[in-house]
C-alpha positions as CSV (number, residue, x, y, z in Angstrom):
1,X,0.0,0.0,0.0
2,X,1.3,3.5,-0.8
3,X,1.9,5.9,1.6
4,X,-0.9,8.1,-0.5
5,X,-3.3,5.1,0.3
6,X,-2.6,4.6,3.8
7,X,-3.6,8.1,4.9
8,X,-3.9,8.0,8.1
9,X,-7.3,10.5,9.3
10,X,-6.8,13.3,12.0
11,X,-9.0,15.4,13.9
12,X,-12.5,16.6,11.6
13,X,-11.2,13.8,8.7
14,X,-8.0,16.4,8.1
15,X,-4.7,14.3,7.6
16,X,-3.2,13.4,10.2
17,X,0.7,14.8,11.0
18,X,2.7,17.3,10.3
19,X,2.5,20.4,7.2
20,X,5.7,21.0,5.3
21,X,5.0,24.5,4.4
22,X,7.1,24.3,1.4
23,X,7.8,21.6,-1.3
24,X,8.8,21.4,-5.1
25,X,7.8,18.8,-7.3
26,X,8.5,17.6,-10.6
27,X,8.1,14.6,-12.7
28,X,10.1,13.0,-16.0
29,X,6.5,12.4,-17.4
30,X,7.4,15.2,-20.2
31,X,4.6,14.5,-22.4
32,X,2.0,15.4,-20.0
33,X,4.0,18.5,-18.1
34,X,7.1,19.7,-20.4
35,X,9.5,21.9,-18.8
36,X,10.2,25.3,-20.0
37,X,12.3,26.0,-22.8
38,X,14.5,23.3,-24.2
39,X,15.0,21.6,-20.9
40,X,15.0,18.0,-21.1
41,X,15.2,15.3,-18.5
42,X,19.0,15.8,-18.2
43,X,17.8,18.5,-16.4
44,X,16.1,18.2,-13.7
45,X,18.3,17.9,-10.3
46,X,17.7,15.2,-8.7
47,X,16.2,13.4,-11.5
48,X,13.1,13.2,-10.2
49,X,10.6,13.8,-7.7
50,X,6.9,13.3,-8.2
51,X,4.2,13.5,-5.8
52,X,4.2,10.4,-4.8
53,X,8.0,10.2,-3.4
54,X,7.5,13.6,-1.4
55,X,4.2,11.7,-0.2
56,X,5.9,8.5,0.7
57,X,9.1,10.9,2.4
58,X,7.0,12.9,4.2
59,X,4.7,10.6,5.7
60,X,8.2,8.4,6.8
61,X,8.6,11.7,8.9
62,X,5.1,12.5,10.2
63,X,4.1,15.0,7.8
64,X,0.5,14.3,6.5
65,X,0.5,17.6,4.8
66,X,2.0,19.7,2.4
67,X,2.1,22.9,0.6
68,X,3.9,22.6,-2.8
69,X,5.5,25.0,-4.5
70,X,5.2,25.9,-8.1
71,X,9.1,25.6,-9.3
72,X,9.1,27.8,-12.4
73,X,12.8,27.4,-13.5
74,X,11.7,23.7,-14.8
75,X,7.8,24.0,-15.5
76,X,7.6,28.3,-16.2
77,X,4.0,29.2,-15.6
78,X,2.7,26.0,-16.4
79,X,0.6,24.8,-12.4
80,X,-1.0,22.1,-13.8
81,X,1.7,19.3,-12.1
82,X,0.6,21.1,-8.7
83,X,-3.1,21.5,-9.8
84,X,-3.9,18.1,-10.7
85,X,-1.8,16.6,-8.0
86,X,-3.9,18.7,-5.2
87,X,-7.0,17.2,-7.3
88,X,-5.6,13.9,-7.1
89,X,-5.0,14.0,-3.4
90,X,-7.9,15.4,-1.8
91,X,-7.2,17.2,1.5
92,X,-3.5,16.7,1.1
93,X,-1.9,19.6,-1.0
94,X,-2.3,22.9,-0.5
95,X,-0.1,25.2,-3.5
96,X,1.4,28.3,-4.2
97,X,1.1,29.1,-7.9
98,X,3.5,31.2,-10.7
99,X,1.3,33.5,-13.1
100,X,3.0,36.4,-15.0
101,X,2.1,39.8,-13.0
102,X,2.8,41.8,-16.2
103,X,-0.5,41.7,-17.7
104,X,-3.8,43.7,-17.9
105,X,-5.2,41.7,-15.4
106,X,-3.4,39.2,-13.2
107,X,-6.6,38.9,-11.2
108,X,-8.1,36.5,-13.8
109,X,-5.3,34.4,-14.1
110,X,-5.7,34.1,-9.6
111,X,-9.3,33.2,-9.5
112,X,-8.1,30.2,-11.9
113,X,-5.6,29.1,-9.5
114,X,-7.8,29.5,-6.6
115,X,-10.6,27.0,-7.8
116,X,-7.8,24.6,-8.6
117,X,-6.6,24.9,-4.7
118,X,-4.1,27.1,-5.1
119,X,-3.8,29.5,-1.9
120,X,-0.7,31.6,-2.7
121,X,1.2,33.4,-5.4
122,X,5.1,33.1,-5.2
123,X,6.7,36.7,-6.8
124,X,10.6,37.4,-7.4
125,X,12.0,40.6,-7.7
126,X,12.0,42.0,-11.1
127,X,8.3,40.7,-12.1
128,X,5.7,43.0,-13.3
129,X,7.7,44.9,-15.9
130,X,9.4,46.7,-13.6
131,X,11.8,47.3,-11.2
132,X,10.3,48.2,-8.2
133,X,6.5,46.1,-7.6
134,X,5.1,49.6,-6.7
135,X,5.5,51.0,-9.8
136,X,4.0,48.0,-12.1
137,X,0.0,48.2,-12.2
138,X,0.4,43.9,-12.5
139,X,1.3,43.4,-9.3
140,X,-0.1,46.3,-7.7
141,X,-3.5,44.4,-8.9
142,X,-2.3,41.0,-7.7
143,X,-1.8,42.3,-4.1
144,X,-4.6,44.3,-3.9
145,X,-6.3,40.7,-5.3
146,X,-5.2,38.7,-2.7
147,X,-6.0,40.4,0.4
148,X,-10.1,40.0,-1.1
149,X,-9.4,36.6,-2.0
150,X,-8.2,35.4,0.5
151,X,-4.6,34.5,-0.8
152,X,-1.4,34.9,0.4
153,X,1.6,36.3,-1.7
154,X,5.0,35.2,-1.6
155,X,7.7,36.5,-2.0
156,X,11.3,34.6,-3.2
157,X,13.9,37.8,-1.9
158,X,16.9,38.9,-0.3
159,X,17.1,40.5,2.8
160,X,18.1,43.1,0.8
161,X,14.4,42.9,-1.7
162,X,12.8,43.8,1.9
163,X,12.5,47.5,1.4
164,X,10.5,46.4,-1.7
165,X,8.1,44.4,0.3
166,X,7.6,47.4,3.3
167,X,6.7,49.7,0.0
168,X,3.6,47.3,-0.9
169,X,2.5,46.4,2.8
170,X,2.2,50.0,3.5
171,X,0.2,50.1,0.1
172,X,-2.0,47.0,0.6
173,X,-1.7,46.5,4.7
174,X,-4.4,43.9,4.7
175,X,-2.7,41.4,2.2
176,X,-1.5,38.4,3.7
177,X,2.5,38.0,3.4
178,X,4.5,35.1,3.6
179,X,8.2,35.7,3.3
180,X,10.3,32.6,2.3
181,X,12.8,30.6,3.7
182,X,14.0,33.7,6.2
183,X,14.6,35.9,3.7
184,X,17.2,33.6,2.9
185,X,19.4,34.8,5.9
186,X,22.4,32.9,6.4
187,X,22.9,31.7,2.9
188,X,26.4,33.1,3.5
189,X,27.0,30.9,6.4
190,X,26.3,34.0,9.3
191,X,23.8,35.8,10.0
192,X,23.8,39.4,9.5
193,X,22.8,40.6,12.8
194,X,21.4,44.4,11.3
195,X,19.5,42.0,8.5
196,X,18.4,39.8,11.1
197,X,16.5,42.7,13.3
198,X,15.5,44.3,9.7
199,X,13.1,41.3,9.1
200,X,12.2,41.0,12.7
201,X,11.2,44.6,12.1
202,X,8.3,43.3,9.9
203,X,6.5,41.5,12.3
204,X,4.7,45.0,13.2
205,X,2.9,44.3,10.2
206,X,0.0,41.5,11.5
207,X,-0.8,40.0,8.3
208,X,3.5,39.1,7.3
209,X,4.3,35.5,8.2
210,X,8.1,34.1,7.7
211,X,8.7,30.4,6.8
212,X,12.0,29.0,8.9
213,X,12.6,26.6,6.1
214,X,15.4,25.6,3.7
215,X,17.9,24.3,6.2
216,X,19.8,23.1,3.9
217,X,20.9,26.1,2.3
218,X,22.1,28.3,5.7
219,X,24.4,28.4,8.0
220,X,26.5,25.6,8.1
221,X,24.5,24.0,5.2
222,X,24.6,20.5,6.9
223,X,23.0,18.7,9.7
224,X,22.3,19.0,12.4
225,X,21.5,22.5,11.6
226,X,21.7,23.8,15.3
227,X,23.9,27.4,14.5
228,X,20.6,28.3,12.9
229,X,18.6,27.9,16.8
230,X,19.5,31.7,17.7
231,X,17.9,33.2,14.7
232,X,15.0,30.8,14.9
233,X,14.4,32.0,18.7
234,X,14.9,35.7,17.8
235,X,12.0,34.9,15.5
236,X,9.9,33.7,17.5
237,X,10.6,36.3,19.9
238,X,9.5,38.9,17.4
239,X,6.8,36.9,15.5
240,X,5.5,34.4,18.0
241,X,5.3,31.1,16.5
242,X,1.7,31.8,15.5
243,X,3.1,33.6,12.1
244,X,6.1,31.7,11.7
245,X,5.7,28.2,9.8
246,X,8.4,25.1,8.9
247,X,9.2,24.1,5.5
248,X,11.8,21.3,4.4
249,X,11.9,23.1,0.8
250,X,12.3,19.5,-0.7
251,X,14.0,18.1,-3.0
252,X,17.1,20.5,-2.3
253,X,16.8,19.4,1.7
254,X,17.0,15.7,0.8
255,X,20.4,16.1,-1.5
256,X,23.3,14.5,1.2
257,X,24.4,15.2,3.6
258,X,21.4,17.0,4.2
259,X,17.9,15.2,5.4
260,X,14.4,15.6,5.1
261,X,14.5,14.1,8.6
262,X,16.8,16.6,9.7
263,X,15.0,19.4,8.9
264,X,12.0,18.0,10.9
265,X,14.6,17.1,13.7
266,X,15.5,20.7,14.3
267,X,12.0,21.7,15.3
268,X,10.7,18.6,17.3
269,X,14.1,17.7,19.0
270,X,16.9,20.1,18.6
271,X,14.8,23.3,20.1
272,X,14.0,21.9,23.0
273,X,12.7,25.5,24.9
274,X,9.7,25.0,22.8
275,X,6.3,23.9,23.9
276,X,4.1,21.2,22.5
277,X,1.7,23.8,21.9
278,X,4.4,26.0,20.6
279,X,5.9,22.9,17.8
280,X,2.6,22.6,16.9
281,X,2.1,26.1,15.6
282,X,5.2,25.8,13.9
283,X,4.9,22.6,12.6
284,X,0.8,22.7,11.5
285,X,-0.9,25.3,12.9
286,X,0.3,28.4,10.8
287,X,0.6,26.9,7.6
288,X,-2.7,25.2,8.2
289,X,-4.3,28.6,9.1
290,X,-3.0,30.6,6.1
291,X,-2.9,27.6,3.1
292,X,-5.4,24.9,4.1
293,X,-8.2,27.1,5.7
């Protein structure tokens, strides 16, 4: 039996486990969901990674949940692995969806997405035709979208792309933000202490949530990932665990030496001043709140 048919139930008929807040995935089946460009199979790093081996991985580690994210460098704009996967899977994806901001009316292209159970919209700096998101009517009209829709946007930035993001919360203060994998502090291997309190300096802003994800890729990059303990706490002491939400950011967390079981390891063993009630927020309760509600 697969790990897909095994489901175990939870609490109301909801999966039962753990939500990984943030997960590629991508499949050799190019007829059916061709990458972008001339990309072929020799592409894709690792080779592969369909639904059903993040399924079987995460259930190994008590995740029953999962939010995936669209990964547009192989499959562009093109949701549909994600869309028919959350169809095929009832109750077990959540996604965060690609569409191209520069355009009359982005808004069209979200209420698509939506009906397919899509729940967020991941933008990098540089989309919308221009080079500030202030200044492109695209995005303006996606945030402005999301906040009566119900949607989150994400943004995939710097520490240094922050000043972009202040300019459209002060714009659209009742759009719900969730800022990936810490603003990718650390990806030099420290933490910047005066980048560190500049994010912490968003938590003002009630409707900004942070993912403490892709281990792999900070600090030390390698298990057991425990350097990266201070900034988590510093975090939580700004955000309270009620905005902040885990995220493996599979497959790049699963390429050795790091773990997918690592990752999880960090927040159910290796931070041990945390509550149950406290791991549970981080570890379910935000993500379920903000992508599965």
């Amino acid at each position: 039996m697969t790990a897909a048919a095994s489901m175990v139930q939870g609490a109301e008929g909801k999966p039962a486990g753990y939500i990984d807040a943030h997960s590629h995935i991508w499949t050799r089946d190019l007829a059916k969901y061709p990458l972008d460009g001339k990309q072929t199979v020799d592409d894709l790093k690792p080779a592969s990674f369909t639904t059903e081996e993040l399924l079987e991985l995460a259930g190994k580690n008590g995740v029953g949940r999962v939010v995936l994210i669209q990964h547009k460098p192989y499959h562009g704009l093109d949701n549909s692995y994600i869309t028919d996967s959350i169809a095929k899977y009832p109750g077990r994806f959540s996604g965060v969806a690609c569409i191209e901001a520069d355009q009359a009316h982005p808004e069209h292209d979200m209420d698509k997405m939506f009906q397919l159970g899509m729940r967020g919209f991941r933008i990098r700096p540089g989309e919308g035709g221009k080079d500030q998101w202030k200044d492109s009517a695209g995005m303006c009209a996606m945030w402005a979208h999301a906040a009566k829709q119900g949607s989150a946007i994400c943004p995939l930035i710097d520490v240094t792309d922050l000043p972009q993001v202040e300019a459209m919360c002060q714009k659209y203060p009742d759009t719900t933000v969730v800022i990936d994998h810490f603003a990718r502090l650390g990806v030099t291997g420290t933490v910047d202490e005066a980048a560190l309190k500049t994010l912490t300096a968003f938590a003002k802003r009630k409707h900004v949530y942070v993912k403490i994800s892709a281990f792999y890729a900070l600090g030390a990059k390698k298990p057991p990932h425990t350097e990266l303990i201070p900034m988590i706490r510093t975090m939580i002491d700004a955000y309270g665990v009620e905005r902040l939400m885990w995220g493996s950011d599979s497959p790049y967390q699963i390429v050795a030496p790091n773990t997918y079981a690592d990752s999880v390891k960090l927040i159910t063993e290796r931070c041990d001043f945390l509550s149950a009630q406290e791991r549970d927020h981080l570890l379910r309760g935000t993500a379920e709140k903000v992508f599965f509600s």
